[in-house]
N, C-alpha and C positions, 0 to 999 in steps of 0.2 A: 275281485270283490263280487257279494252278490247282485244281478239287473234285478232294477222292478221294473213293471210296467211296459209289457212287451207288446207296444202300439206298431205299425208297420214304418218303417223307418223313412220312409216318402214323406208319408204326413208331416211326421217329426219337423224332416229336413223346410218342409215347404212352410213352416208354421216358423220357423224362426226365421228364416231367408223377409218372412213375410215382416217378420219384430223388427230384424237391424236393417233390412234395405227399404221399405215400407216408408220407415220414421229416419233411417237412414241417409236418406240423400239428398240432402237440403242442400243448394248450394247458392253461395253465400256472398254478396258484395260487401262494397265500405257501406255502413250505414252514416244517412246527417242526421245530426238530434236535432234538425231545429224543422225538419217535415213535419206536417200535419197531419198525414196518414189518409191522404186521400182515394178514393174507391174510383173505378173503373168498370165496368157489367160487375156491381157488386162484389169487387176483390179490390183491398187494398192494395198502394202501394209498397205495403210492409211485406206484403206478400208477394206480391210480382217482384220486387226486388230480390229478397229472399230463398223465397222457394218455388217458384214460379220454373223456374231453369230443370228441375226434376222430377215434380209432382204436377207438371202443368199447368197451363195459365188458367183454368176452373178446375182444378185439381183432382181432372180426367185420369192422372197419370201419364209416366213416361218412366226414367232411368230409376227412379224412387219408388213407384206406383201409387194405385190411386189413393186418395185423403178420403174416397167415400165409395168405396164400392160395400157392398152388406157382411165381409166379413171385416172390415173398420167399422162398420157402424154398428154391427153388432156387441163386437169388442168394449167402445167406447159409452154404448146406451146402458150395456149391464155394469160399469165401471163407473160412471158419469161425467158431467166435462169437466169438472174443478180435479179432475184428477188427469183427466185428459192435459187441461192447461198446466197444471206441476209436470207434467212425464213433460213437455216444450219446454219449458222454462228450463226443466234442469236434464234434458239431453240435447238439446237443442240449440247454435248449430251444432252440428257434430265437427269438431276438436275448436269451438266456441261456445262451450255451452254455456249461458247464462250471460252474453254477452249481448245483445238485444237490451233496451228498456222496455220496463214491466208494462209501457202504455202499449206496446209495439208487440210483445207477446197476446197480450189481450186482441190487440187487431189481427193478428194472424190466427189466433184459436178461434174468433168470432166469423171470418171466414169459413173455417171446415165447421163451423155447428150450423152455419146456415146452408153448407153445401150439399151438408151429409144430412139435412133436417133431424139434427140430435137435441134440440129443445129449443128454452132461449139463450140467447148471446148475453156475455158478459157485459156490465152494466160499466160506464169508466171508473164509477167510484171505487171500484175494487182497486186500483190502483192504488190508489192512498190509505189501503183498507189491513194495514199491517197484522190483523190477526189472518187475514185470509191467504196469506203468503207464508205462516210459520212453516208449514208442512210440507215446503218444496222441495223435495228429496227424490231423487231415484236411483234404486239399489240393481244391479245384476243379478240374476239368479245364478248360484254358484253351483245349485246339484242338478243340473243338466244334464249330469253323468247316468245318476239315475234313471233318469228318461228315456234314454239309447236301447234299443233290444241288442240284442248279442249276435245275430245273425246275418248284421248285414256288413257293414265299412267298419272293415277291422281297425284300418287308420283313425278313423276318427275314435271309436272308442278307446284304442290302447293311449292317445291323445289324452281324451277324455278321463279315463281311470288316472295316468298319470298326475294330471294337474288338481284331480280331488284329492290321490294323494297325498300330494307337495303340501295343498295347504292344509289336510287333517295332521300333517306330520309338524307342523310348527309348535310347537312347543310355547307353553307360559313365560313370558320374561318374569324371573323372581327377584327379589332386591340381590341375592345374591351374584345373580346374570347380569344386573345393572352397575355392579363394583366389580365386580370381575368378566367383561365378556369373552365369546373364545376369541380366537382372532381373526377369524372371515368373520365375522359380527360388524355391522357400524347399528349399535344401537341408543347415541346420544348424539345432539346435535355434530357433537366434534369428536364423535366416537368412543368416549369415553366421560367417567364424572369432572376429570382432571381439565377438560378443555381442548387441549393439545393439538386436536386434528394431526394426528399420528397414528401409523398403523404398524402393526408390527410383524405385517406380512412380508416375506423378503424373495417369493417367488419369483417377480418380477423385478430386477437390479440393475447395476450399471454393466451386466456384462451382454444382457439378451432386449434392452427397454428400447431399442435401435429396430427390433424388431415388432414392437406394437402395434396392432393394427386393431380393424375394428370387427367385435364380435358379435354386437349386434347393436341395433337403435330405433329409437322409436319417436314417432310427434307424439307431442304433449296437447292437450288445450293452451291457447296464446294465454301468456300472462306478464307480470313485472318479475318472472325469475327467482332470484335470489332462492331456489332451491336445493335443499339437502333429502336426499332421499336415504331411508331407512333401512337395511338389511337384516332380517334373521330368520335363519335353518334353511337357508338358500331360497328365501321369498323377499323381494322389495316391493318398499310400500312409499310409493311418491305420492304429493298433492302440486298440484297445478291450478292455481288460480281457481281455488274451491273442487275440482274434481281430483279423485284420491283412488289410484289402483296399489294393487298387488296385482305382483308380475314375477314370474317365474326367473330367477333372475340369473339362471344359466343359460336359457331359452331364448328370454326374454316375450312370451306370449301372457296378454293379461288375464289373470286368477277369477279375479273383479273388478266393478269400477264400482264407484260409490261418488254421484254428482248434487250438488248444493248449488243455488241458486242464491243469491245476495243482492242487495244495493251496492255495486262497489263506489270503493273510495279512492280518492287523488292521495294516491300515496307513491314513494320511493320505492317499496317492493311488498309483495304477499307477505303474510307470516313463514320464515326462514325454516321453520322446520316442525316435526310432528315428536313422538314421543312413546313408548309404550309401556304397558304396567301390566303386569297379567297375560291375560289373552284380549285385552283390548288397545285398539290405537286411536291416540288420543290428537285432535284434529282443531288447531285453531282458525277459527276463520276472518275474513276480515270485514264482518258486520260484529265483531267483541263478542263471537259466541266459541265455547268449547265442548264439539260433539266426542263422544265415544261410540267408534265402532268395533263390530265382533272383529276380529283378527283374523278370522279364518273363511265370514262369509259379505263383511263389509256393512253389515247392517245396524240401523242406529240403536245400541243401548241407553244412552242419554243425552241429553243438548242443554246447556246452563249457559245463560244469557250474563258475561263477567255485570255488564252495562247495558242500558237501554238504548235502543236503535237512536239514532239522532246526535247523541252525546259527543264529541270531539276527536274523543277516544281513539285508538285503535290498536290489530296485536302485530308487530313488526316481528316480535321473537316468538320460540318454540316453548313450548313448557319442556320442564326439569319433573322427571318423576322423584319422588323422594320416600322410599318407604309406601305409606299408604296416601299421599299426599303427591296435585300435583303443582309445581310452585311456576308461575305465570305472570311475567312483566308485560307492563301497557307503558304505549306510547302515546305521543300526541298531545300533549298538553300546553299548545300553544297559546290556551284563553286564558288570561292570568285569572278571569273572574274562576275558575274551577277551584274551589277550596279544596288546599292538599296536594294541589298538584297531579302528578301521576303517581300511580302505588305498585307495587308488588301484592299477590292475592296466591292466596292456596285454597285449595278445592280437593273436595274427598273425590279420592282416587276410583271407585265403586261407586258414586252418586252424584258426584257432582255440585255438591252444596259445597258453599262457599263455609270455609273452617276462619281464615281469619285475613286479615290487609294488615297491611304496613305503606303507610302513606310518606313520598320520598321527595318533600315540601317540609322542613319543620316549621312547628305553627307557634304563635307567640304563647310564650310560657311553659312552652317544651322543652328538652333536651334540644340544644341547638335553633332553637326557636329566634335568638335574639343576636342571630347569623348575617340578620338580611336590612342592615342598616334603619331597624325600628320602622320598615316597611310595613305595612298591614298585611294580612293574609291573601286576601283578594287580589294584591298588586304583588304575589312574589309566584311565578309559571316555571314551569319547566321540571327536569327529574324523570324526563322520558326514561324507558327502559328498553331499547333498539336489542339489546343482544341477548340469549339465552344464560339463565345462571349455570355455575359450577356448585361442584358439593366436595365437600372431604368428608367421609364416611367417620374417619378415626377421629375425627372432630366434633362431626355433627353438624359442621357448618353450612349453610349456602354462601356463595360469593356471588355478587352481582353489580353490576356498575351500570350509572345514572350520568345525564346528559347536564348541557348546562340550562340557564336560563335565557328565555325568550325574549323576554323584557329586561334591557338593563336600566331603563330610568329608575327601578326602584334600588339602585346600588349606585348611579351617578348622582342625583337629584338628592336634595337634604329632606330629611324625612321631620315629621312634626317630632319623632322620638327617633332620634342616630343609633340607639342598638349597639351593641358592642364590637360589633364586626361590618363589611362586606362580604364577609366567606360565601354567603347564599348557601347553606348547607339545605338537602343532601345532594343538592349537584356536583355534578364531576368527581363522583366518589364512589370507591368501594362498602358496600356491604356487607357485612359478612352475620346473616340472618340464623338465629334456630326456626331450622323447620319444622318443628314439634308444635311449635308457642308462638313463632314471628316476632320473636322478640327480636330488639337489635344489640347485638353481642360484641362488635365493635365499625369502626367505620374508620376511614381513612380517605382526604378531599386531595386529591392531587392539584387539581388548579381550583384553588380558592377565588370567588370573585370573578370569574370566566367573564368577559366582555365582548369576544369574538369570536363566537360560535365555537371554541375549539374544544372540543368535549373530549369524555373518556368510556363512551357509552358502548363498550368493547368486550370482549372474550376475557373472560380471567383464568388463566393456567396456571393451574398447582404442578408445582414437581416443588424433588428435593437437590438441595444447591448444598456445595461444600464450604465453609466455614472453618477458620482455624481452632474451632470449638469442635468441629464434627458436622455431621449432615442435619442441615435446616431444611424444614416442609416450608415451601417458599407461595407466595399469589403474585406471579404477574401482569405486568397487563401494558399495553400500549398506546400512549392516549393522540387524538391526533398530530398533536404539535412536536411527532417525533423524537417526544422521550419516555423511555420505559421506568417505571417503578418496579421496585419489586417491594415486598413486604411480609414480616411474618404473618405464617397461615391461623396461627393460633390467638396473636396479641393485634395483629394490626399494626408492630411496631415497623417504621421505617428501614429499612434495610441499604439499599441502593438507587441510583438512577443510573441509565445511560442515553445518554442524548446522540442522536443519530448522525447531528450535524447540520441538520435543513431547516433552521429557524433562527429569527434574531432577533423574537420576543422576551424570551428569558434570556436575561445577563448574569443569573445566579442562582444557585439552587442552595438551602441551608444543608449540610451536610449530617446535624445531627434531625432533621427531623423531615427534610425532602420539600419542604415549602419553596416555590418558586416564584422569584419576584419580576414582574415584569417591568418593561421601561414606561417611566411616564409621558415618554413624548410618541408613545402606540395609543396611549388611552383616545377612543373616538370621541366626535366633539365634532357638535351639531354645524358648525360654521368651518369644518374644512374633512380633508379623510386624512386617514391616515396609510401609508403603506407598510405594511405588514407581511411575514414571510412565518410559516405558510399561508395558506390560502384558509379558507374555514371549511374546505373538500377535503381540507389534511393530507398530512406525508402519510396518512393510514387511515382508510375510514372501517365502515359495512366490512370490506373480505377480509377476513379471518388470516389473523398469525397462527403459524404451526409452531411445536414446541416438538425435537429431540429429546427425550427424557434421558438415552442411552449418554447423549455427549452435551447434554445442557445448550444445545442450540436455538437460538427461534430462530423462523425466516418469517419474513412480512414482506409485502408489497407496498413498496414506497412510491410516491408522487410529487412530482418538485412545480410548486406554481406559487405563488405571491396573491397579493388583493388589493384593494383599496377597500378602507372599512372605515363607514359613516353610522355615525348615531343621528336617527330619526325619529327627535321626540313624537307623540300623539300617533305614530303607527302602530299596527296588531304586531309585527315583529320588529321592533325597533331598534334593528341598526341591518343596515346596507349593503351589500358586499361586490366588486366589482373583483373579479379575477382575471390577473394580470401573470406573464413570465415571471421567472426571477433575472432581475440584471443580468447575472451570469450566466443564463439558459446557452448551451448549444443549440438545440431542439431536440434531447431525447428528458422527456418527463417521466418516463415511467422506468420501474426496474425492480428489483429483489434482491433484498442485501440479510446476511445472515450474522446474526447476533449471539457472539457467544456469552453465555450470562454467566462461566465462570472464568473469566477472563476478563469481562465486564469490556469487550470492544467489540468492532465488525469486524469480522473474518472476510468475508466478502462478500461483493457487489455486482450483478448486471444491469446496468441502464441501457435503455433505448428508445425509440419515438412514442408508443403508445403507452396509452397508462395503462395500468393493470386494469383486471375487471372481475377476477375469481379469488375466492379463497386461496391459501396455501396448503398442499397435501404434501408431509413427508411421514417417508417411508422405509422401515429398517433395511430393505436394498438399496439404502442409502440413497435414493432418489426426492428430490423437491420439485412438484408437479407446479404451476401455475397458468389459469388462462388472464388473455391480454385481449384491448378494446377493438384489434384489427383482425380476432377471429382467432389468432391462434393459440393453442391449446397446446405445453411444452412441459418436458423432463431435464432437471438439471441433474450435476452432480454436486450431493450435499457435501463434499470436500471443497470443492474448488468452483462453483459455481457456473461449472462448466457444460454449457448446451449436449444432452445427450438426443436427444429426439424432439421431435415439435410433426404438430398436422391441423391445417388449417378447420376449420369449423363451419357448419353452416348459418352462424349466428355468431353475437358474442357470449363468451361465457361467462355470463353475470352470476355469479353461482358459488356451490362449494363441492367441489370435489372429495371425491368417497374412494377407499378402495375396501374390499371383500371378494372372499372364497367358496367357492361352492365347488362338493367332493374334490378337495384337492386344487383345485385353479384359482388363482388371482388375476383378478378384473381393478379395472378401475375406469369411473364412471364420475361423467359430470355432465349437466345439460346447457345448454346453450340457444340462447334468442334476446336476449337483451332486456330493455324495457327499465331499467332503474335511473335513478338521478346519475349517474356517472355516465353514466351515455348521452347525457345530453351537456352537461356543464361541461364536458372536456372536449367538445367537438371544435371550439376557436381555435383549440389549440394546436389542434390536426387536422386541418381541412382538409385532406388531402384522405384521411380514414372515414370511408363510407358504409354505417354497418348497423342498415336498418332492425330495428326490431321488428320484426313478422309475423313468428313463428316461436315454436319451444321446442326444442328435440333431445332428447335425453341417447346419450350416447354410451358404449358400456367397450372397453378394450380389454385385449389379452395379448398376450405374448405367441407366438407364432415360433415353429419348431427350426 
C-alpha cells in the first residue's frame, strides 16, 4: 500500500509508547463503595489506591510515567479535561475499564487537573449530571498504518499493512450472508437464523479433536461473561462488559478496541451477544442503549437510547438483524407497576429510530388480555425476554420466547373481575412476530399460569422433522422444567413434547394440544412450602441447546436439584425458593444428554458432579463441545456421548462456544471467568468446586498435526 507521512520513525514509536504506557499502567486494587475519598498532600485515596503504584504517589511517575510532565499537559490543555475525564472513565483501569464509580473517577481526574495545573477541578454535581456523561466513549485509531514511514522496522510495518488489510477486506454482511453464511462465519448469536448452535465445519472430528490444543488467548475486561463472540472474513468482534474489539482472529492481535462507560447494573450476565447488518456492528449495552459501530474502524455511527437511564429495564439478549431492521428483546420487568410489562422493539437498521414494540404483558381488552384472572394492568409483571430471537426467512417469521411472571398473587388471589383464565399470557410462550409490521402472527404458552419461576425464556431452533406426511419446518424449544415442545413453524400448531424425566410437577400433558397440568398439592401457599422438582435454576436454563440439523439431534445441558417454593404475599418477587438435592441425588448434578427429536427419546447421557456452565456447540465432525462449573472445557462424541478430550480453563466457562475458519483452519473458541447467577446458586451443592470469578480470557483452539 501506499505510506503517508514520512515522520522519523523514533518520534512515531515514542509518541505512542507515550499514549498506551503513559495512560497505560494504572495498577489496580479491590475498591470499597462505601470510602469517602479521602486526600492525603492533596491526592486522594481513589488515587493512592489506584494508580498511585505506576504513576506515583504525586503523579511524578514511574512504570506508567508521569500524569504531568508538559507533554501531558500539553496534550490534555488543547483537548480539555471533560475529555480528559471520558478517555479515564472509558480506558481506565486497563482490562477494567469502567469499573470505578463515576464519583471515584471524578476524584482521580480532579487530582491530575490540579497536579498538572490544567484549570478547574470537576465540581461533584457532575456526578448525577447524566447529560454530561453521554459522550463517554473512546475509539482506537485504526490507521496507524498510515503513519509508519517505510524505511525503518520492517516488522512492524509488514504487521501494520497486514492488520489494515484484514479489516478493509471485511466485507458487508447482506441479508443474503445473514440466511446463508459461509461456514467459517459465526455470524448470529447461534450461528445461524435457525438457532441451532451448530457448525458445519468438520475439520476438526472424532478422529484428530484428542489433539487440540491452544492457538492463541487473550484477557478480556472483567465482566458477568455469558459471551458469544462474532466472526466474519477471518476478523472477531467480542464485547466484554461494555468494551468491544476486533481481533484478527487467526492471530489473534486486536484490530481495535472500542470502550463505553455505563452505570452498571446487578444483573445475571452482560447482553449475550452483538449482531451485524451492513458494514456495521451493532452493540447492546447494559444502561438500554443500542450503539452502531463502523465495522472496520470501531467508531460510533449511532447510539438510541431503547429506555431512559433509571427505568428497570435491561438487555440480557443480543439483537436479531432482520432485513433492514434490528429486532431486540428486554428484560427485567420485575416491577408489576411497568404497564405492559416487558416488550420486543425493532429499530432501523441505518438509524436507529425506533420502527415499532410489541408489548409481551396482554392488557385488558386485548387479544389475550383477559388471561390473567381479571388482574388489572399494574398488577400482572413479567414477559422478560433473556434470549435472542430466531427468524425463518421462507416464513417471514421471528420466533421469540418470554419468561414467566414475578408476581403470582395476581393469578392465586381472587380478583374483583376473575377473567377468564390464569394462563397470564404472553408469558412462558413462543412468538412468532412479523418483522415488517410487529404484528403477532401466532403464539403458543407452553406453561400456562407459571407459579414457580420455571420459564421458557430460551433459544428457539427451527429445523425440519420427518412426519408421516413428509418433512415438517418444525420450532423447538426447551423450557426449564425439562420438557421440550416442538411446534409448527408456520401455525403454531402443537406438535410434540418430550420430557426428559427430571420433574414431578407435570402429571400430564394434553396430547392434542400440549397443555400441561400441574399437581395441586405443588401450588405454593403462604402458610407452608412446597417441594418441588426441579429447582427454578432448571434441568436447563441461560446455556444454550445445540440442534444437529444433519441427524435431528439436540444436546442440552442438564441440572438435577429440587426446591422448596413459598408464596410470599406483599413481596416485590413474591414467592421464595430454597434449593435443595433431589431425594435420589448420588452427588453428580450436572451432565449432557442428547435428544433425538425423531425418535422423540434420549439417545444418551453424561452425568457427573458439577453443573454445567457453557452453551452447547455441535459440530458436523460429529463432535458436542461443553464447558462445566470446575473449569473444564470438553469434546464428546455426538454418537455415544463418549469423552473425546477435555482441558481445564483458567476460569469458568460461563459462555457460549463458537467454532470458525480462517484460510482453510478450524478453530474453536470460548471465553471463560465466571460471574453469572449459576456460579453462585450452585456452589452448596459442590463445596468442594472452588472457581472464583476474576478475570475474562477468551480462548481460541486448533487441531495440532
Amino acid at each position: 500500500m501506499m505510506m503517508k507521512d514520512k515522520k522519523p520513525f523514533k518520534r512515531l514509536i515514542a509518541s505512542l509508547l507515550w499514549v498506551f504506557a503513559g495512560f497505560g499502567g494504572y495498577a489496580f486494587g479491590q475498591q470499597d463503595p462505601h470510602r469517602k475519598g479521602s486526600t492525603v498532600n492533596n491526592i486522594s485515596e481513589d488515587y493512592a489506591l489506584h494508580c498511585s503504584s505506576c504513576h506515583g504517589k504525586s503523579l511524578e511517575g514511574g512504570f506508567g510515567g508521569s500524569l504531568a510532565n508538559q507533554g501531558f499537559v500539553d496534550k490534555w490543555q488543547q483537548q480539555g479535561t471533560k475529555k480528559l475525564l471520558h478517555y479515564v472513565v472509558a480506558s481506565m483501569p486497563v482490562g477494567k475499564e469502567g469499573s470505578l464509580t463515576k464519583a471515584q473517577y471524578v476524584s482521580v481526574v480532579n487530582d491530575i487537573i490540579r497536579k498538572a495545573e490544567l484549570g478547574d477541578t470537576f465540581e461533584t454535581s457532575v456526578v448525577d449530571n447524566e447529560a454530561f456523561w453521554d459522550d463517554t466513549t473512546i475509539e482506537m485509531d485504526v490507521d496507524w498504518v498510515s503513519k509508519l514511514p517505510t524505511n525503518n522496522d520492517a516488522t512492524a510495518i509488514a504487521a501494520a499493512e497486514h492488520q489494515s488489510a484484514l479489516l478493509r477486506s471485511v466485507s458487508p454482511v447482506t441479508q443474503e450472508l445473514l440466511e446463508n453464511p459461509g461456514d467459517g462465519d459465526w455470524l448470529h448469536w447461534r450461528r445461524t437464523y435457525s438457532g441451532s448452535g451448530f457448525s458445519p465445519l468438520r475439520q476438526i472430528n472424532k478422529k484428530n479433536v484428542a489433539k487440540l490444543g491452544v492457538a492463541w488467548a487473550l484477557a478480556l475486561p472483567a465482566g458477568t461473561n455469558a459471551i458469544t463472540p462474532l466472526v466474519h472474513d477471518g476478523v472477531m468482534f467480542v464485547n466484554s462488559n461494555g468494551t468491544v474489539r476486533a481481533i484478527d482472529a487467526l492471530r489473534g492481535d486486536i484490530l481495535w478496541q472500542f470502550s463505553r462507560s455505563a452505570e452498571r447494573r446487578m444483573q445475571s450476565s452482560q447482553p449475550k451477544s452483538m449482531a451485524i447488518s451492513g458494514s456495521t456492528l451493532l452493540v447492546p449495552t447494559s444502561d438500554l442503549h443500542i450503539l452502531a459501530l463502523d465495522i472496520q474502524t470501531g467508531k460510533v455511527l449511532w447510539d438510541h437510547a431503547i429506555e431512559p437511564e433509571g427505568t428497570p429495564y435491561h438487555l440480557a439478549s443480543g439483537p436479531l438483524v432482520v432485513k433492514d431492521k434490528i429486532i431486540q428483546g428486554v428484560s427485567g420487568c420485575y416491577d408489576a407497576s411497568i404497564a405492559g410489562g416487558c416488550f420486543v422493539v425493532a429499530l432501523d437498521a441505518s438509524t436507529g429510530a425506533e420502527l415499532w414494540r410489541f408489548y409481551t404483558i396482554a392488557k385488558p381488552g386485548e387479544a389475550g388480555g383477559d388471561s390473567w384472572n381479571g388482574a388489572p394492568l399494574e398488577r400482572r409483571s413479567g414477559g422478560s425476554v433473556w434470549s435472542t430471537a430466531s427468524y425463518d426467512p421462507e416464513l417471514n417469521l421471528v420466533y421469540i420466547g418470554t419468561s414467566q411472571t414475578y408476581h403470582i398473587a395476581a393469578l392465586i388471589e381472587e380478583q374483583e373481575n376473575q377473567g377468564q383464565s390464569k394462563d397470564a399470557l404472553y408469558t412462558n410462550s413462543t412468538l412468532a412476530i412479523n418483522p415488517d409490521t410487529g404484528e403477532l402472527v401466532w403464539h403458543y404458552q407452553h406453561f400456562p399460569g407459571d407459579l414457580w419461576d420455571l420459564d421458557w425464556a430460551f433459544e428457539r431452533s427451527v429445523l425440519d422433522l420427518p412426519t408421516p406426511d413428509g418433512t415438517q419446518k418444525a420450532v423447538v424449544t426447551l423450557g426449564k422444567i425439562g420438557i421440550l415442545d416442538a411446534l409448527d413453524a408456520k401455525t403454531g400448531e402443537y406438535l410434540f413434547s418430550l420430557d426428559m424425566g427430571l420433574q414431578q410437577l407435570v402429571d400430564r400433558i394434553d396430547p392434542e394440544t400440549g397443555r400441561k397440568h400441574a399437581k395441586e398439592e405443588f401450588i405454593p401457599k403462604a402458610d407452608g412450602t412446597a417441594f418441588v422438582c426441579p429447582s427454578s435454576l432448571g434441568v436447563r436454563s441461560w446455556p444454550a441447546t445445540a440442534v444437529d440439523p444433519e441427524t435431528g439431534v439436540l444436546y442440552t445441558p442438564a441440572l438435577e436439584a429440587c426446591m422448596d417454593v413459598l408464596y410470599e404475599p406483599g413481596k416485590g418477587v413474591d414467592t421464595g425458593w430454597v434449593h435443595k438435592p433431589r431425594p435420589d441425588s448420588d452427588g453428580n448434578i450436572g451432565g449432557v444428554y442428547a435428544l433425538d427429536l425423531k425418535a422423540k427419546k434420549i439417545t444418551w447421557q453424561q452425568r457427573r458432579r458439577a453443573s454445567g456452565s457453557s452453551a452447547i456447540l455441535a459440530t458436523a465432525g460429529g463432535l458436542v463441545f461443553e464447558g462445566t462449573r470446575d473449569r473444564w472445557f470438553r469434546a464428546f462424541d455426538n454418537k455415544t456421548g463418549k469423552l473425546l478430550w477435555d482441558i481445564r480453563l483458567d476460569g469458568v466457562p460461563s459462555s457460549f462456544p463458537i467454532s470458525f475458519a480462517v484460510d482453510g483452519k478450524q478453530f474453536i473458541a470460548i471465553t471463560a471467568g465466571g460471574g453469572n447467577v449459576h456460579d453462585t446458586f450452585w456452589r452448596p451443592f459442590t463445596p468442594e468446586i472452588n472457581s472464583p470469578a476474576d478475570g475474562t480470557t477468551l480462548w481460541v483452539f486448533a487441531a495440532g498435526k
